[in-house]
C-alpha positions in Angstrom: 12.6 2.2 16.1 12.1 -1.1 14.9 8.5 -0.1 14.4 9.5 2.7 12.1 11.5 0.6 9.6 8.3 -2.8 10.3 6.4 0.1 8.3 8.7 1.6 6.4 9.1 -2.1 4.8 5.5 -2.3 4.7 5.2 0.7 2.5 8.1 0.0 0.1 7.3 -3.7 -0.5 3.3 -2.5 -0.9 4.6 0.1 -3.5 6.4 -2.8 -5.2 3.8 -4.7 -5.4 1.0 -2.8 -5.9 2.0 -2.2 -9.4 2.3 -5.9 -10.9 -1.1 -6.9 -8.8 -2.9 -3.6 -10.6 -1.4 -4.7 -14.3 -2.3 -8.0 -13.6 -5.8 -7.8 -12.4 -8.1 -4.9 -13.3 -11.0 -5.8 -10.5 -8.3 -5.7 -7.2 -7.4 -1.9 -8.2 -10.3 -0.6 -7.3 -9.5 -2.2 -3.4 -5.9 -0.8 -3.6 -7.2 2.7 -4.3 -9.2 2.6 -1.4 -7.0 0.5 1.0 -3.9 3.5 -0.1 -6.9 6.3 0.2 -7.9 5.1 3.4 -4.5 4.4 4.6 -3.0 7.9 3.3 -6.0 9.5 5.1 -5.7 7.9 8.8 -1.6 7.1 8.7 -1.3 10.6 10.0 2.2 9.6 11.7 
């Protein structure tokens, strides 16, 4: 269980983030996209 909410804290504080990182710098959101693509595409559960 403790697993579950590791990620789940993962996730949130990565959505946070993402955000003022993309707005901030224009050349890191390319990465994001594909670290989220990649991550959305494997993290089947």
């Amino acid at each position: 269980m403790a697993k579950v909410w590791a990620l789940l804290l993962i996730v949130v504080s990565f959505l946070l983030v993402a955000p003022v990182i993309e707005s901030g710098t224009s050349g890191s959101t390319q990465v994001f996209q594909a670290v989220g693509t990649a991550d959305a595409g494997g993290g089947g559960g």
